[in-house]
Backbone as CSV, one residue per row, in Angstrom:
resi,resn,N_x,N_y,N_z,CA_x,CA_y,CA_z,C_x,C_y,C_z
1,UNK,-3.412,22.056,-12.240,-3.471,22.418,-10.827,-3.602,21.182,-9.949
2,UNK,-4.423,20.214,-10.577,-4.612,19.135,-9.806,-3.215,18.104,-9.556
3,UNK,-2.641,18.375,-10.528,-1.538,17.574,-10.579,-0.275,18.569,-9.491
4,UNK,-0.448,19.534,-9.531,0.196,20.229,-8.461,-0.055,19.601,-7.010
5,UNK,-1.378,20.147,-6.895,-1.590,19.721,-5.614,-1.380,18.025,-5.007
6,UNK,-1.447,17.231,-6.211,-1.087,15.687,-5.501,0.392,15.615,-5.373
7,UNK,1.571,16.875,-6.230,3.032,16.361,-5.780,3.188,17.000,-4.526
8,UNK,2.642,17.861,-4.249,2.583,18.724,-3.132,2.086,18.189,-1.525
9,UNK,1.382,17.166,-2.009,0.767,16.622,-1.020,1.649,15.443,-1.002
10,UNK,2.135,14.952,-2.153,3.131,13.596,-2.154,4.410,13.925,-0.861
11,UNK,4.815,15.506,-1.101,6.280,15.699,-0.701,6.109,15.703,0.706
12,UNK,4.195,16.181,1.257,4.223,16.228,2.616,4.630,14.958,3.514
13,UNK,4.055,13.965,2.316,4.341,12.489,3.010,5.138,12.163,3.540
14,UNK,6.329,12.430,1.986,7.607,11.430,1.952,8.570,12.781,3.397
15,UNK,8.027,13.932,3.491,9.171,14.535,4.547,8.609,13.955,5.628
16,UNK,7.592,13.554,6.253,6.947,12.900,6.966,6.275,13.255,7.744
17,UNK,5.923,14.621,7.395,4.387,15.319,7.891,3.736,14.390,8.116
18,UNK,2.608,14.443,9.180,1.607,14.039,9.834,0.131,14.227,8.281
19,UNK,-0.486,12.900,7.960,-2.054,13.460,7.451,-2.959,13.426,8.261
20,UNK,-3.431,14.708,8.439,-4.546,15.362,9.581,-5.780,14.621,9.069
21,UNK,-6.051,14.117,10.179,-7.589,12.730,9.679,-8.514,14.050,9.052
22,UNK,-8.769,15.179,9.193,-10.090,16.215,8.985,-9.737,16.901,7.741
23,UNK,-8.492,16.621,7.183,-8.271,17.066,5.787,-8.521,16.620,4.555
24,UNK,-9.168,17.724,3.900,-10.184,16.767,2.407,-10.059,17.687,1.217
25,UNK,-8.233,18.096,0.793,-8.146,19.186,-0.187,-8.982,18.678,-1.509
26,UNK,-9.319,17.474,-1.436,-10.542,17.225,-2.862,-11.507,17.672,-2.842
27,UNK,-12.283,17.906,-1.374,-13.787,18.738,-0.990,-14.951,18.093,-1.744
28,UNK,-14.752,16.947,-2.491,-15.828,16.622,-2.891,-16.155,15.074,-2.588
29,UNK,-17.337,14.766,-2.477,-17.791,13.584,-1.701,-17.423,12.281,-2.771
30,UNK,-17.387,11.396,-2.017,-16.281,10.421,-2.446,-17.388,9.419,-2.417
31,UNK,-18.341,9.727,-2.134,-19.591,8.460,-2.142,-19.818,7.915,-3.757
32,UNK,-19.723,6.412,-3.381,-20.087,5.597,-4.968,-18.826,5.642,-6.302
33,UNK,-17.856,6.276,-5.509,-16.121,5.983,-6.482,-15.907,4.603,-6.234
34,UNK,-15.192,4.329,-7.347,-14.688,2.839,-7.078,-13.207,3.000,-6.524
35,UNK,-13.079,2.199,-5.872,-10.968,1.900,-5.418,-10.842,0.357,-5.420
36,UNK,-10.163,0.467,-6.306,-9.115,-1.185,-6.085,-7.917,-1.050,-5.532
37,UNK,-7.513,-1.813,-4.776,-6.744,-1.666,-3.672,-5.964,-3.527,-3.972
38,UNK,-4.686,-3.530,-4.493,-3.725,-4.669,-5.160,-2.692,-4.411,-4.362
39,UNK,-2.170,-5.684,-3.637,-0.706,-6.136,-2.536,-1.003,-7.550,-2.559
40,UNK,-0.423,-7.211,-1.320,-0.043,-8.361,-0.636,-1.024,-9.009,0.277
41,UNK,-0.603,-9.766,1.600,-1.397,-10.004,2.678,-1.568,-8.679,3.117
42,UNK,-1.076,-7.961,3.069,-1.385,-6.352,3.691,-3.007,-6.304,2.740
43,UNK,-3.345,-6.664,2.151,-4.689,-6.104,1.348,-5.815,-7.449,1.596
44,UNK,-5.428,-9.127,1.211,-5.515,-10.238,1.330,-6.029,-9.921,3.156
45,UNK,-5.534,-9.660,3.902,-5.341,-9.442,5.557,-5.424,-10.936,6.108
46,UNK,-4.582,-11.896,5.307,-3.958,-13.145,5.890,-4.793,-14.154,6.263
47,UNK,-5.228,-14.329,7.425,-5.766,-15.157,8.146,-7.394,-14.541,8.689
48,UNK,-7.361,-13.689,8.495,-8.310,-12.755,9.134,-9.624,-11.872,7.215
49,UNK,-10.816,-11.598,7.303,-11.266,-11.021,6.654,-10.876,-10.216,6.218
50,UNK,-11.361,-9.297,5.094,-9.929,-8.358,4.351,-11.052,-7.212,4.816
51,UNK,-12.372,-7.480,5.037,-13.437,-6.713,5.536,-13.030,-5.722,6.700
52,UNK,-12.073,-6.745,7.552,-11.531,-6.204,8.886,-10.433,-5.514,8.491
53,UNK,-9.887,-4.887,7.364,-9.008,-4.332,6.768,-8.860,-2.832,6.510
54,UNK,-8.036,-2.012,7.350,-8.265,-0.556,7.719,-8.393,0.346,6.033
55,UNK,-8.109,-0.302,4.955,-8.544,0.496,3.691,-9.712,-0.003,3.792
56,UNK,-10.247,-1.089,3.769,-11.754,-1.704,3.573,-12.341,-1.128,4.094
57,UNK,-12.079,-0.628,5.851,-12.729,0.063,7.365,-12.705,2.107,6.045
58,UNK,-11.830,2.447,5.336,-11.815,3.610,4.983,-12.568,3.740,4.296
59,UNK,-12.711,2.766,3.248,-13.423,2.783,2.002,-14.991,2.817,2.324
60,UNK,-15.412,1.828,3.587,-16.692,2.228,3.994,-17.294,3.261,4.497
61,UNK,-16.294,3.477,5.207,-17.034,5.199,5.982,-16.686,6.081,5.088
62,UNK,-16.469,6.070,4.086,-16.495,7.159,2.672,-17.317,6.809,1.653
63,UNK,-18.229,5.471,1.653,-19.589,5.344,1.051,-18.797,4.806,-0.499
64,UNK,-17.386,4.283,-0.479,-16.892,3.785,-1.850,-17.339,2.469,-2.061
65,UNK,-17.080,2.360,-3.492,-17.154,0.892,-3.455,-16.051,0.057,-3.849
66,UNK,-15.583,-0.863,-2.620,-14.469,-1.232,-2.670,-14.293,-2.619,-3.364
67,UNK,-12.887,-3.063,-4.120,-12.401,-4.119,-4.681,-11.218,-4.018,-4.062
68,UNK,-11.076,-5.857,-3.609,-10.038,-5.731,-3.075,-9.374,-6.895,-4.073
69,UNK,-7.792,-6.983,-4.480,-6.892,-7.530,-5.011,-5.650,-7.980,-4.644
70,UNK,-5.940,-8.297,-3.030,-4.812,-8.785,-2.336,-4.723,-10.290,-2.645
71,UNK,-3.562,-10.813,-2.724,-2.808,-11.893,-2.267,-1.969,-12.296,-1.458
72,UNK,-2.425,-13.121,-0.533,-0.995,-13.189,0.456,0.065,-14.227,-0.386
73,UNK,1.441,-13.604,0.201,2.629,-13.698,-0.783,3.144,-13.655,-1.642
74,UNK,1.941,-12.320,-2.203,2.268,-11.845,-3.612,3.605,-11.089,-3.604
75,UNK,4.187,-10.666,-4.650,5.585,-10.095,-5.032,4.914,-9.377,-6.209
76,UNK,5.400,-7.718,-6.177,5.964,-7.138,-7.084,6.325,-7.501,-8.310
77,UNK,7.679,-8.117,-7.924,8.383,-8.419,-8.912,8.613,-9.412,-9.119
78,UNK,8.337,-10.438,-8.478,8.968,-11.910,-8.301,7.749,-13.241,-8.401
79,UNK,7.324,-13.900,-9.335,6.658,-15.063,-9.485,6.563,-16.064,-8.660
80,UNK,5.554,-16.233,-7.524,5.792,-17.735,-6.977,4.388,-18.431,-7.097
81,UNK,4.268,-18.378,-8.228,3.237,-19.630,-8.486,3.561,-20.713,-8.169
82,UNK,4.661,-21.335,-8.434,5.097,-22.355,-7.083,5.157,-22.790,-6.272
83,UNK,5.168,-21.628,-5.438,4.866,-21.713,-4.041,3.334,-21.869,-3.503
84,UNK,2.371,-21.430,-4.695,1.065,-21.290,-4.044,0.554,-19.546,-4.122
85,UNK,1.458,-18.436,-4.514,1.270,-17.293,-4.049,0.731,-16.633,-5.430
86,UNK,1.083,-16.815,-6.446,0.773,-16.766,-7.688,1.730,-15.698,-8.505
87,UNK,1.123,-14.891,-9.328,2.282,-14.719,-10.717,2.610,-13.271,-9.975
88,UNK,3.592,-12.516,-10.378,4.002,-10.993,-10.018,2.735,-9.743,-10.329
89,UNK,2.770,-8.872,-9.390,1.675,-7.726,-9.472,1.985,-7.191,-10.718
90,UNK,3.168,-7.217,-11.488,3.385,-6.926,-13.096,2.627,-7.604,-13.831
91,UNK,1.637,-8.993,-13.516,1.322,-9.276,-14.290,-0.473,-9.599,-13.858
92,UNK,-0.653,-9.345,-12.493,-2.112,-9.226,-11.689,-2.566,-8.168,-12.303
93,UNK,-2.119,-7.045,-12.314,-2.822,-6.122,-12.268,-2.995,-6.003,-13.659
94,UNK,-3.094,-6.657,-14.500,-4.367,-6.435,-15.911,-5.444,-7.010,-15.486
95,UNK,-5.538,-8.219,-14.631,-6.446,-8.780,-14.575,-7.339,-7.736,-12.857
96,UNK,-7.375,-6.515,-13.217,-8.175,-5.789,-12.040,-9.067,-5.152,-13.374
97,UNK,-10.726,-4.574,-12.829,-11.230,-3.985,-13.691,-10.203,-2.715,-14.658
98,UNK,-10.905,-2.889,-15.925,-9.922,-1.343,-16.627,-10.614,-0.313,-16.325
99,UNK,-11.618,0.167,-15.421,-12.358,1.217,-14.596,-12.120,1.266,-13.222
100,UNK,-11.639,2.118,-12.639,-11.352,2.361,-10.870,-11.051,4.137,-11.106
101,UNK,-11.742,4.717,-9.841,-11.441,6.104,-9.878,-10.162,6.134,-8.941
102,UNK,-9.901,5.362,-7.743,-8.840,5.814,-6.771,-8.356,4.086,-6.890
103,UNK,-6.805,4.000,-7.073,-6.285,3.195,-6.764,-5.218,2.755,-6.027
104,UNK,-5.137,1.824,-5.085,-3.962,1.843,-3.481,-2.895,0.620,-4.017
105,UNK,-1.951,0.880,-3.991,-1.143,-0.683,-3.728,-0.323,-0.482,-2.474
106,UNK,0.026,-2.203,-1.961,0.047,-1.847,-0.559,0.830,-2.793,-0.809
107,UNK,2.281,-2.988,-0.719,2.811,-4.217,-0.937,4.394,-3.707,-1.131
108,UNK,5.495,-4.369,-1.071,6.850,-4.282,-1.127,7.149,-5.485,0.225
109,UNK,6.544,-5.785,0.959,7.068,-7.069,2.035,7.820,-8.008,1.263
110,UNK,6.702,-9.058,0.414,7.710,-10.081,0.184,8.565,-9.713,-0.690
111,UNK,8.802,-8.822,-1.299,9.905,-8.338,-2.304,11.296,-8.048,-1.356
112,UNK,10.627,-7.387,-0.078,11.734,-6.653,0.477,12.396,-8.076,1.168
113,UNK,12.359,-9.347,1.606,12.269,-11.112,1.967,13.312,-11.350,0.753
114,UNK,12.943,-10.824,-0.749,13.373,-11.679,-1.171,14.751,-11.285,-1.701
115,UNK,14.694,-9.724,-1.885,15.984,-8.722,-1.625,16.832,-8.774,-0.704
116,UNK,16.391,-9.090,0.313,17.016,-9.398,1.621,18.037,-10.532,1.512
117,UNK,17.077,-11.663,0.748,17.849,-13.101,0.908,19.143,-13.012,-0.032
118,UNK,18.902,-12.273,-1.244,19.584,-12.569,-2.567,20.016,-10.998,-3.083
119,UNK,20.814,-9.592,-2.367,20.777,-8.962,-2.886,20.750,-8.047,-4.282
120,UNK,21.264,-9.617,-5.084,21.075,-8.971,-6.206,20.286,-8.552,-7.234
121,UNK,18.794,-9.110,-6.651,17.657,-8.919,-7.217,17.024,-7.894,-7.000
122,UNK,17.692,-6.752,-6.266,17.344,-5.501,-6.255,16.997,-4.892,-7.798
123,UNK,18.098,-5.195,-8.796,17.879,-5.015,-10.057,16.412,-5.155,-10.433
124,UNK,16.569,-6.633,-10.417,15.479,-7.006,-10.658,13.635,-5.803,-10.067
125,UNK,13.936,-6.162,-8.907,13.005,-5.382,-8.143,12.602,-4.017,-8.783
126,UNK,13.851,-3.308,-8.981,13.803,-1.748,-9.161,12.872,-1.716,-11.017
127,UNK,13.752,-2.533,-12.069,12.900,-2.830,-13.098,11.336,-3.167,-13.575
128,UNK,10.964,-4.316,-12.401,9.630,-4.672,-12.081,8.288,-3.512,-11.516
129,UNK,9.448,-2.857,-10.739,8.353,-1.882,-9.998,8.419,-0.605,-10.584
130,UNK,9.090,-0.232,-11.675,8.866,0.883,-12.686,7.801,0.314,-13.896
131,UNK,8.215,-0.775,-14.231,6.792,-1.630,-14.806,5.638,-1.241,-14.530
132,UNK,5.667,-1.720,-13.501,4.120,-1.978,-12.524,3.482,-0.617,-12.068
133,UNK,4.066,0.534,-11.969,3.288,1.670,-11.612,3.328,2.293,-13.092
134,UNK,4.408,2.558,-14.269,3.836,2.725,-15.402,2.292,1.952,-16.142
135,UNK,2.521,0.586,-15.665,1.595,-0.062,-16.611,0.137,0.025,-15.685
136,UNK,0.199,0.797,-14.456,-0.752,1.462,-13.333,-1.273,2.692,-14.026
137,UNK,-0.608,3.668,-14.394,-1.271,4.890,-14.862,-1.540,4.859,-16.565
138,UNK,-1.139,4.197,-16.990,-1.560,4.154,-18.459,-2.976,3.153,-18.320
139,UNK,-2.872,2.068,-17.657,-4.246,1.824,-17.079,-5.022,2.562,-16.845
140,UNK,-4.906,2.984,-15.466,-5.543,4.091,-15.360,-5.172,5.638,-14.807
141,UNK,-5.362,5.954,-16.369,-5.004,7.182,-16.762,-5.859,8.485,-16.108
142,UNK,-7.173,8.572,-15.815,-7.940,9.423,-14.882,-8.113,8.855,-13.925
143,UNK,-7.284,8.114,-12.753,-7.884,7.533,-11.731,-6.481,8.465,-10.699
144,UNK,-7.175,8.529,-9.810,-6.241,8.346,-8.329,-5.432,7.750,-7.429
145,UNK,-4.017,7.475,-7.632,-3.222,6.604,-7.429,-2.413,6.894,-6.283
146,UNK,-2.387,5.512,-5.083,-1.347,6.197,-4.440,-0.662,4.853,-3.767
147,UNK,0.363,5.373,-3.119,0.832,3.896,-2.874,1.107,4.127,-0.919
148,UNK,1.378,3.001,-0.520,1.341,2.550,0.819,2.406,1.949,1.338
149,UNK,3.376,2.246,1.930,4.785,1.480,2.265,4.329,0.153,2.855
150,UNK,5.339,-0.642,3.097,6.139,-1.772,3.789,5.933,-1.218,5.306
151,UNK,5.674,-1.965,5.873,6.154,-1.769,7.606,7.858,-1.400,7.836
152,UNK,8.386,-1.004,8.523,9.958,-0.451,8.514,10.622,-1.745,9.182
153,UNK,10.667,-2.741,8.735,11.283,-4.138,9.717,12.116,-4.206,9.685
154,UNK,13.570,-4.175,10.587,14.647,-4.084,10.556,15.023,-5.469,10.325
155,UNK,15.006,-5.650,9.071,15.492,-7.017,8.273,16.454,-6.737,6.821
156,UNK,17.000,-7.521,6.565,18.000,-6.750,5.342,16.440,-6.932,4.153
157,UNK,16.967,-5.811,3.178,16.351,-5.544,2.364,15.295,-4.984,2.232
158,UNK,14.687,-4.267,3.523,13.650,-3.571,4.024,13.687,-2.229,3.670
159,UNK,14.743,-1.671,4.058,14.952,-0.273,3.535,14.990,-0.184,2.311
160,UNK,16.285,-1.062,1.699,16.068,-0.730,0.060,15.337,-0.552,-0.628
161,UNK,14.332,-1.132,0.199,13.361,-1.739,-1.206,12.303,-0.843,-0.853
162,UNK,12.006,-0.104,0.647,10.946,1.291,0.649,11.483,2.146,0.577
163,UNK,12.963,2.766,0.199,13.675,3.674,-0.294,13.546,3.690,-1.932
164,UNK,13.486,2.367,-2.449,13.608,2.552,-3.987,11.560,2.998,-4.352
165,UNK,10.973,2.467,-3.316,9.677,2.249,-3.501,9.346,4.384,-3.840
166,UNK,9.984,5.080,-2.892,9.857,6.392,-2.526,10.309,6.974,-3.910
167,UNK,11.439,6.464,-4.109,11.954,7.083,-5.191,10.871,6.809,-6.702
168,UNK,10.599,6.096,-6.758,9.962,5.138,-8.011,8.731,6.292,-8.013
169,UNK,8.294,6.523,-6.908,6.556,7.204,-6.133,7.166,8.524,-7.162
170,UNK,7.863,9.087,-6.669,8.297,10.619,-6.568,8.676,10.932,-8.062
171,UNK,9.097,9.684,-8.401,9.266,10.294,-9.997,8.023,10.048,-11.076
172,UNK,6.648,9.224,-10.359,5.571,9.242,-10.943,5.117,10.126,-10.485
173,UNK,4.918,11.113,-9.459,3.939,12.106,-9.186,3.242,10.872,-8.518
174,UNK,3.296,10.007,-7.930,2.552,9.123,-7.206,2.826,9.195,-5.549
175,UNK,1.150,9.919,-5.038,1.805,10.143,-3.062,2.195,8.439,-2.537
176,UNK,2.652,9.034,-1.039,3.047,7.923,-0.508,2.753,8.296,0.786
177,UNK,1.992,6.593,1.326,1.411,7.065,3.149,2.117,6.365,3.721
178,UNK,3.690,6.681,4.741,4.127,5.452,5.469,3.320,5.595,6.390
179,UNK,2.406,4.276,6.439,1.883,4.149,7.823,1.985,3.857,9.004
180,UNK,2.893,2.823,8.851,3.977,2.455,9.491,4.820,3.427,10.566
181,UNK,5.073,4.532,10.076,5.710,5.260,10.765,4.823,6.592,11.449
182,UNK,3.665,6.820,10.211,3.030,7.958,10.785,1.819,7.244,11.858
183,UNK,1.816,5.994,12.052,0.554,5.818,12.364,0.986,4.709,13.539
184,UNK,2.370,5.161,13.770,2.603,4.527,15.042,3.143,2.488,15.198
185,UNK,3.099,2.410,13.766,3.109,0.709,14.055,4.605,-0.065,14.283
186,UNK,4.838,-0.442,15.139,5.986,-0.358,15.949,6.492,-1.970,15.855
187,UNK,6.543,-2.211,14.595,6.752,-3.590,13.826,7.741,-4.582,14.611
188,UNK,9.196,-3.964,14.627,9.913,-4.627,15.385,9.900,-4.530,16.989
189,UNK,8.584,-4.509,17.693,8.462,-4.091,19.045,7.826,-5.593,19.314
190,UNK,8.099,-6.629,20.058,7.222,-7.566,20.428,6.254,-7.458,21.105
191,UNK,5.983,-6.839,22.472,5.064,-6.247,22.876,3.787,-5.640,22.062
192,UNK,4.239,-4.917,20.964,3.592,-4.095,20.269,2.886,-5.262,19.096
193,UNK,3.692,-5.827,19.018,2.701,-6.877,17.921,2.092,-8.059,18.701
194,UNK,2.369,-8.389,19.789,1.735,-9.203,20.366,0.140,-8.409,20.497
195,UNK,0.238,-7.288,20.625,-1.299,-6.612,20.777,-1.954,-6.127,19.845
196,UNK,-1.309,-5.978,18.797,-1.848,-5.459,17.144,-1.659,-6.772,16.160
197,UNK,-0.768,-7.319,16.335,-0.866,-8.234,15.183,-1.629,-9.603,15.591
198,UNK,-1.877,-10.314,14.233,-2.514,-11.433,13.941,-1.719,-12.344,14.548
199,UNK,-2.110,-13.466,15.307,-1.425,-14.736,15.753,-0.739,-14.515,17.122
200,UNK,-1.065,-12.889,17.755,-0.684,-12.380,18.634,0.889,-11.979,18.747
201,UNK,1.060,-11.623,17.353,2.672,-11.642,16.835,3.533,-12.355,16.815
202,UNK,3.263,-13.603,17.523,4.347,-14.641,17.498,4.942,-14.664,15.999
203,UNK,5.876,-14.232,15.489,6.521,-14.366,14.243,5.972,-13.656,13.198
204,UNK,4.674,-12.985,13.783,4.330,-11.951,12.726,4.430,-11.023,12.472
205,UNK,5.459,-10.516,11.393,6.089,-9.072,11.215,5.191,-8.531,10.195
206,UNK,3.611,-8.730,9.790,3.041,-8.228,8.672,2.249,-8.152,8.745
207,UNK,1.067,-8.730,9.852,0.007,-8.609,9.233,-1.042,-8.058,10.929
208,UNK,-1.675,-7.206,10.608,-2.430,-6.361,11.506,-3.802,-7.043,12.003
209,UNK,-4.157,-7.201,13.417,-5.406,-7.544,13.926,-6.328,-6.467,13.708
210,UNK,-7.467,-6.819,14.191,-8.188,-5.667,14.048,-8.116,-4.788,14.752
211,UNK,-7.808,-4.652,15.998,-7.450,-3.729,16.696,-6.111,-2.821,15.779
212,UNK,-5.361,-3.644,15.684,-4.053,-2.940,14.381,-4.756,-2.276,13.488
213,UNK,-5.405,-2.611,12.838,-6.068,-1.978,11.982,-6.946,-0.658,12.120
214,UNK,-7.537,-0.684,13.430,-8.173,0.579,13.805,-7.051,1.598,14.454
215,UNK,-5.713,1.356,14.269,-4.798,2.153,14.821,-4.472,3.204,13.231
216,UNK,-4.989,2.996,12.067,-4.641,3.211,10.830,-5.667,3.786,10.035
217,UNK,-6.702,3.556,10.422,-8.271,3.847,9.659,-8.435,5.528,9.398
218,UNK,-8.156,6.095,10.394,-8.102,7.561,10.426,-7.661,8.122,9.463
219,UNK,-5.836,7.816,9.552,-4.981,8.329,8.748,-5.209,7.917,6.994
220,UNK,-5.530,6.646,7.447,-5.780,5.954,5.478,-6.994,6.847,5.287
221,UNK,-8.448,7.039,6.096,-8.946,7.596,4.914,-8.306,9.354,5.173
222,UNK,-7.577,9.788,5.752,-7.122,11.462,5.070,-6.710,11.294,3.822
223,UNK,-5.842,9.910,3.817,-4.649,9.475,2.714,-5.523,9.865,1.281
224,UNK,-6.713,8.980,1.546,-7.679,8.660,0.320,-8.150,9.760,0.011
225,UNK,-8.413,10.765,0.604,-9.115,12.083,1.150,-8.020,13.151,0.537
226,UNK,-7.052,13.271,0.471,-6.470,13.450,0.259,-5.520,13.699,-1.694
227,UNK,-5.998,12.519,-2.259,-5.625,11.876,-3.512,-6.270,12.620,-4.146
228,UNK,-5.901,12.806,-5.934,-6.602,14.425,-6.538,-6.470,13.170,-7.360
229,UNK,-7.839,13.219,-8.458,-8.253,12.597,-9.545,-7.561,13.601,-10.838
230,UNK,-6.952,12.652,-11.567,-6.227,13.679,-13.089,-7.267,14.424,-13.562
């Protein structure tokens, strides 16, 4: 039944129903669960505390205890220890505890950068990120999993790569929260990121101020609120 109700709640997502901040089909108190929460600067929150971070802002007013496993310029699928950003979330995420009851990944940006540049690493991409959410639930196998889109940036390789992200979700029984879209964040708007984003948006297509962040807090914790433990 439980597994019903999380595809059920998955499909509300992906058609793009609204999650009503006052909805809690789990009904049971969420105080003292653990969530690890693994991306990108979306989790990392860049320049800024990850504290000031609207899952971090969820995870507190639900009494969890949060781990966070962001990296800024982490990849999915793609290695840039080179660069400074370090190895692919295919290969981070062993190194997260092997205990978490609810777990978030929040990440497809720099993948969708690097799809963009080189289309043919979509392959690549699509391989990596069936990896990475298999080697997610065999991890953890009784935990609560859900995933978190990309901002919608009208840049090449943006869509693909949160279209393949949807698809990948849907065939794990894994929900999906665009927040992005349900929660108003209006990425390619300059105006709009000059007042939500970090650096006052000058060139920042990713990463949320705190004010950005309290535009999202609501909806993430229904999201969390939401998630049915196996």
């Amino acid at each position: 039944m439980q597994k019903i109700i999380a595809v059920v709640a998955m499909m509300m997502v992906l058609c793009g129903f609204s999650v009503n901040a006052d909805s809690n089909t789990q009904g049971n108190s969420l105080e003292g669960k653990r969530i690890a929460v693994i991306g990108d600067s979306y989790v990392e929150n860049h320049s800024r505390p990850w504290s000031e971070s609207w899952h971090a802002r969820a995870a507190k007013r639900l009494g969890m205890y949060y781990l966070n496993f962001g990296r800024n310029g982490s990849c999915i699928a793609f290695d840039r220890t080179k660069e400074g950003f370090g190895e692919a979330m295919t290969k981070r995420y062993l190194k997260m505890p092997s205990e978490a009851d609810y777990v978030l990944v929040i990440a497809g940006h720099n993948d969708a950068f690097t799809v963009g540049k080189d289309p043919s690493q979509m392959d690549v991409f699509k391989a990596s990120l069936e990896k990475f959410l298999t080697g997610l639930l065999q991890r953890y196998p009784d935990a609560a999993i859900g995933y978190v889109l990309p901002w919608h940036l009208k840049r090449a390789g943006f869509e693909e790569v949160i279209s393949e992200i949807r698809s990948a979700c849907l065939r794990h029984s894994i929900p999906v929260f665009d927040a992005g879209a349900d929660c108003g964040i209006e990425v390619n708007d300059d105006e709009f990121r000059a007042k939500y984003f970090q650096n006052k948006g000058v060139g920042d297509t990713a990463h949320l101020n705190a004010a950005g962040h309290a535009l999202v807090v609501d909806k993430g914790v229904a999201f969390i609120k939401l998630l049915s433990r196996k």
